[in-house]
C-alpha positions as CSV (number, residue, x, y, z in Angstrom):
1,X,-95.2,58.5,35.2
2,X,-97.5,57.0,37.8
3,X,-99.2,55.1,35.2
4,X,-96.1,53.1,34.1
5,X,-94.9,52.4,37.6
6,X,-98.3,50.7,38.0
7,X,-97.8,49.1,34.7
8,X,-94.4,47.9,35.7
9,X,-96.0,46.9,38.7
10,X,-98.8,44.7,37.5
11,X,-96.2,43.4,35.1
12,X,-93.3,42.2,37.5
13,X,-96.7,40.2,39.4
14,X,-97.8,38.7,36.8
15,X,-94.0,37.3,36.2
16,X,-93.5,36.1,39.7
17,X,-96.6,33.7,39.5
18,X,-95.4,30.4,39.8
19,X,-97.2,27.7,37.7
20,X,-99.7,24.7,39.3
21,X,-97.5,22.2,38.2
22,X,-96.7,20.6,41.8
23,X,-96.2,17.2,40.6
24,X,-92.9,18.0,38.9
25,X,-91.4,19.4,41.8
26,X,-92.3,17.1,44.1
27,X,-90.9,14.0,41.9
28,X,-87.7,16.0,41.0
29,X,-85.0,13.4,42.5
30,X,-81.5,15.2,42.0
31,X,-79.0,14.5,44.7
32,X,-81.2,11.8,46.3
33,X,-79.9,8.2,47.0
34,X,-81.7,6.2,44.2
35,X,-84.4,3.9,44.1
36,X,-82.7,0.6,44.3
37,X,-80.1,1.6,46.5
38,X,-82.2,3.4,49.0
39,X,-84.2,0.2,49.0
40,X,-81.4,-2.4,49.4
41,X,-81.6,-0.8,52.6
42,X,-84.0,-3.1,54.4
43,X,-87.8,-4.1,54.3
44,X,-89.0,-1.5,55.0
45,X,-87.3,1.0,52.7
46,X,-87.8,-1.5,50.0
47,X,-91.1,-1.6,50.6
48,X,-91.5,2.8,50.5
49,X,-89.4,2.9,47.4
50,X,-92.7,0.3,46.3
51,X,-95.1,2.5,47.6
52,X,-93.6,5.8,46.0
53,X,-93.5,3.4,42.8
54,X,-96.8,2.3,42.5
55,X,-97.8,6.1,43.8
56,X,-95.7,7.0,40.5
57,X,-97.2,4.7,38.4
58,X,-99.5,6.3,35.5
59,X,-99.4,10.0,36.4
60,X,-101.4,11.3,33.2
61,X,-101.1,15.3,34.0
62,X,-103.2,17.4,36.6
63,X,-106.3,16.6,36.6
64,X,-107.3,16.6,40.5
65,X,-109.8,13.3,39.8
66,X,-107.2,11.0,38.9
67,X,-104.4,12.5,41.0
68,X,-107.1,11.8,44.4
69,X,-107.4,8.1,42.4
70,X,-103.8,7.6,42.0
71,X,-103.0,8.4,45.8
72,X,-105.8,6.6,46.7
73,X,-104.9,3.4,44.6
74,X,-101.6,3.6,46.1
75,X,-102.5,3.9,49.7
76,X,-104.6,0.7,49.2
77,X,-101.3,-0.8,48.5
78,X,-99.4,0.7,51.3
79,X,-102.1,-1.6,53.5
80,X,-101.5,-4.3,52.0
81,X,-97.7,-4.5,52.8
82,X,-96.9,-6.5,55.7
83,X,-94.7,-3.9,57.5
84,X,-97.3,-0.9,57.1
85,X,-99.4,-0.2,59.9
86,X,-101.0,3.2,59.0
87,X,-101.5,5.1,56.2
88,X,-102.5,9.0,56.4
89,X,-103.6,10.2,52.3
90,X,-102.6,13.6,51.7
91,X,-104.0,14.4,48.5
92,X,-103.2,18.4,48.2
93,X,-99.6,17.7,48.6
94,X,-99.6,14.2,46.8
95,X,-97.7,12.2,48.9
96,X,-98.6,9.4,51.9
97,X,-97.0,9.2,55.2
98,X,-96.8,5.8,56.2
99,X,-96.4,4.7,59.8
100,X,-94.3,1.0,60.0
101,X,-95.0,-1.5,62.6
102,X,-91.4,-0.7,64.0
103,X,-92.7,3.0,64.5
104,X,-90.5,4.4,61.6
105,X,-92.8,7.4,60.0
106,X,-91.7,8.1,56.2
107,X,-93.4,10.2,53.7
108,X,-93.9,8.5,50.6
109,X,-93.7,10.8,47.4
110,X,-94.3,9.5,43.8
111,X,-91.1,7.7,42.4
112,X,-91.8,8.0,38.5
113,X,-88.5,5.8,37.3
114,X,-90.7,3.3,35.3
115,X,-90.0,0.2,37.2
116,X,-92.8,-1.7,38.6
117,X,-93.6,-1.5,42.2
118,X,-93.6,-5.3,42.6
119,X,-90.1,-5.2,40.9
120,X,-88.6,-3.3,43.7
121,X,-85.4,-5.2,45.1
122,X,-86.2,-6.2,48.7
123,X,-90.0,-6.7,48.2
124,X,-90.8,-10.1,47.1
125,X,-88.7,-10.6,50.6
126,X,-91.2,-8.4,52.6
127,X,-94.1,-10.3,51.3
């Protein structure tokens, strides 16, 4: 008796494990405003709808090397946006919270929607 309540036990642990597949989660977009809406917005949220693009961009499964390159590659673009003035990298949670010269603080997760970030409506007017 005790040895199939520990049985059960180790059984009903092993089925609420969750899986490391973060990136899905974090990208999972149902009931958001899209893309090109949100970024008809203004400048500046065309220009984070860019940034979550090109932080999107190329996502080739979990390996931790070229997740830390791909949120790296995309921070580099962040700073070169002209209405970015900080960029913090958060690597662990994959995502970048970007600070805007008008003091608006967003946090930037991947947008994986296959558009280009420079194809973003609103950006070629931010550049």
């Amino acid at each position: 008796m005790i040895r199939r309540l520990g049985v059960l036990a180790l059984l009903l642990a092993v089925a609420g494990c969750r899986d490391f597949d973060r990136y899905s989660r974090v990208v999972d977009d149902k009931g958001l405003v899209p893309a090109d809406v949100f970024a008809r917005y203004g400048s500046e949220q065309a220009q984070a709808i860019a940034i979550g693009r090109a932080l999107g961009t190329g996502h080739a499964g979990i390996d931790s090397t070229s997740l830390t390159r791909q949120v790296e590659q995309a921070a580099d673009y962040a700073r070169k946006l002209p209405g970015v003035a900080d960029v913090q990298v958060d690597v662990q949670a994959f995502l970048l919270t970007v600070t805007f010269k008008s003091g608006w603080k967003k946090a930037i997760v991947p947008i994986n929607d296959g558009v280009p970030a420079d194809q973003t409506p609103g950006i070629a007017a931010s550049h």
